[in-house]
C-alpha positions in Angstrom: 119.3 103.2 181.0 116.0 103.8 182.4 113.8 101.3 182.0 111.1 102.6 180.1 107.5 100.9 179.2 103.9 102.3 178.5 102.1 99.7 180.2 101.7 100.0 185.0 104.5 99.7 186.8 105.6 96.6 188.4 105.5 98.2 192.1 104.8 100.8 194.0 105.0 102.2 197.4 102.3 100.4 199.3 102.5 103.2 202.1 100.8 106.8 201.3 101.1 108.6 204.6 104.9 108.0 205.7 107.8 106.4 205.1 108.2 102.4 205.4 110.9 100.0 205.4 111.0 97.6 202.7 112.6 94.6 201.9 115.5 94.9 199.0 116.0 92.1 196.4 112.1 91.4 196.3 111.2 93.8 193.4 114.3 95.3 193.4 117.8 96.0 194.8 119.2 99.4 195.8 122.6 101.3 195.5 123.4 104.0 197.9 125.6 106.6 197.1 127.0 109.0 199.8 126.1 112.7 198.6 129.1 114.3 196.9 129.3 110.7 194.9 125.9 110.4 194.4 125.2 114.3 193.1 127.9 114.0 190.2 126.0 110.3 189.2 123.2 112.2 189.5 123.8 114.5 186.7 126.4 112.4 184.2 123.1 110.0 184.0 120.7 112.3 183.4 117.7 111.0 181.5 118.8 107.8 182.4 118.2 108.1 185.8 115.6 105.6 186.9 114.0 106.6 189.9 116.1 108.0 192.6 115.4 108.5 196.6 116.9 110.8 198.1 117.6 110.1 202.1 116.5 113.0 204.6 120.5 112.7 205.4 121.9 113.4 201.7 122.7 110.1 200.3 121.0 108.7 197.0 119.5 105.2 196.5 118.9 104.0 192.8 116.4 101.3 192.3 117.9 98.4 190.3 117.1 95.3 189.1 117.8 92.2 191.9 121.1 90.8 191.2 122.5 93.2 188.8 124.7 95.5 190.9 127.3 92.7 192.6 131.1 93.0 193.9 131.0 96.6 193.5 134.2 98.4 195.4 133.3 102.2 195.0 134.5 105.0 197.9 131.4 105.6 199.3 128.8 103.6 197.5 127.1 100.3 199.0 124.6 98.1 197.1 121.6 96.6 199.1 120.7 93.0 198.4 119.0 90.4 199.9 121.1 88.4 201.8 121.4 84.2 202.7 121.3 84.9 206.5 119.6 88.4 207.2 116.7 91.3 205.8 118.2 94.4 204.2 115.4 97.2 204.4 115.4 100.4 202.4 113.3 103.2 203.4 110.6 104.1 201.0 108.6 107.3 200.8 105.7 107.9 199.4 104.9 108.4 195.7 103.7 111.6 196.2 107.1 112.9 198.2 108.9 114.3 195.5 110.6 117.5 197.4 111.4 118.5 200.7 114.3 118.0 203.9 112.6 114.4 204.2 113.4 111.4 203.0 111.3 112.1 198.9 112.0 110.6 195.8 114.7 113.1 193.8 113.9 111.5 190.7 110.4 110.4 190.9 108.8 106.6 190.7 107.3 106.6 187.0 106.6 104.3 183.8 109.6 106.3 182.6 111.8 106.3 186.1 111.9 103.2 187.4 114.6 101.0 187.4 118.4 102.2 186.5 120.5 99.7 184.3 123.2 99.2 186.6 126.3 99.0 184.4 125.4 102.9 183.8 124.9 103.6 186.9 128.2 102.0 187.8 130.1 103.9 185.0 128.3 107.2 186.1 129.5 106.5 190.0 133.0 105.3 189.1 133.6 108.4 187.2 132.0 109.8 189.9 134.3 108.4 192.3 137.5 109.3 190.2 136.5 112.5 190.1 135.9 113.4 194.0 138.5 111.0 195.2 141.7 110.8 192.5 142.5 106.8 191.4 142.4 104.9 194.3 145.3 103.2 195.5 146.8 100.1 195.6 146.0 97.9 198.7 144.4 98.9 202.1 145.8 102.3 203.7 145.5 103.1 207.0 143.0 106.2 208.1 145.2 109.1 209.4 142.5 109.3 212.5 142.0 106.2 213.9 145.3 104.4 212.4 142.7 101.1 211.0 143.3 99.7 207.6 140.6 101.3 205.1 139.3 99.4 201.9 137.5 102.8 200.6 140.6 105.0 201.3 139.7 109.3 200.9 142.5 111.5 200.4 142.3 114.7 202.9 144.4 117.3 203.9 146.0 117.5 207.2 148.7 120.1 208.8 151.1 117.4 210.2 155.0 118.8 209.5 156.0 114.7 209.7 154.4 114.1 206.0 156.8 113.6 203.6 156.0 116.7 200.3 154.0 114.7 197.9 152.6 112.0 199.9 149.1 111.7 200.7 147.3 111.2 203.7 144.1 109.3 203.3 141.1 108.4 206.1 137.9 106.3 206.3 134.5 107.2 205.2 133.6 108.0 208.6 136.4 109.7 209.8 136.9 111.9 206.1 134.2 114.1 206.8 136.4 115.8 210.1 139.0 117.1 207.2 139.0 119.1 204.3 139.0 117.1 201.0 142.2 116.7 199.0 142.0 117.3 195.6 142.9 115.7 192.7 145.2 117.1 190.7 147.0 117.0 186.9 150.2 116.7 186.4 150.1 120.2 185.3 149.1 122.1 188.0 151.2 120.2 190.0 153.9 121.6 187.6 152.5 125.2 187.6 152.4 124.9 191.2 156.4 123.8 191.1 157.5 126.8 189.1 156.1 129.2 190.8 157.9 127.9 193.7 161.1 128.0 191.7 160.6 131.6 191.3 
């Protein structure tokens, strides 16, 4: 939930005319979601959305509290932290940058949009996850381009007449985006699909 008070924020922005690197796990930490994850997060939260930038790229960042979002394994979702040994820097705009192809804030810095509770943020991007990607699978599987075990494993289609019928072929984040996305899909258009084959 949002984190909601009547009284100044906390923080804000300290640079007015551009965008400026700041340090994560100061006031807060951030979670960056890759678009298509971080859109359907997006709109399941809603309301309780604290604020949200939006990178002139496509991914989302959520402000959270330091410390609260750790040992998350989501496809296509990293959280920024301070670390023991080196600076993680997020790239802040200014307040006022609330639209545009720039990096802006897509739900703007406020008393009311500040900091997302980060269980519901989690919930909102695993569904999120389930949704774009299917369940993930067990165990590493290797990336149909570049034949390297993945940890964040998305399914993709591929014309290859060696796949076995029924198996999926799955690639790394970075090499995904070079195929179309598989789809999930229910056991019962997968049996609609096998009868009117039969036919």
């Amino acid at each position: 939930m949002a984190t909601s008070t009547t009284q100044a924020l906390p923080w804000t922005p300290p640079n007015k005319q551009d965008v400026e690197a700041l340090p994560v796990g100061r006031w807060w930490d951030a979670v960056r979601a890759a678009p298509t994850v971080g859109e359907r997060a997006l709109k399941t939260l809603g309301d309780e959305n604290g604020a949200v930038i939006q990178d002139k790229n496509g991914p989302l960042y959520w402000l959270v509290a330091v410390g609260s979002a750790t040992s998350w394994h989501l496809r296509q979702v990293r959280v920024l932290a301070e670390l023991a040994d080196e600076s993680t820097y997020l790239g802040v705009p200014p307040v006022s940058w609330t639209s545009g192809l720039r990096t802006h804030w897509r739900v703007p810095l406020s008393a009311d949009h500040y900091l997302t509770d980060a269980g519901r943020l989690w919930g909102a991007l695993a569904e999120a996850d389930r949704a774009e990607y299917g369940r993930m699978p067990v165990g590493r599987q290797l990336c149909y381009r570049c034949k390297l075990p993945t940890d964040e494993p998305i399914p993709v289609d591929v014309e290859d007449s060696r796949s076995a019928v029924g198996t999926v072929t799955y690639a790394c984040p970075p090499h995904a985006p070079l195929y179309s996305k598989r789809r999930p899909r229910s056991l019962s258009a997968a049996a609609a699909e096998h009868e009117g084959r039969a036919r």
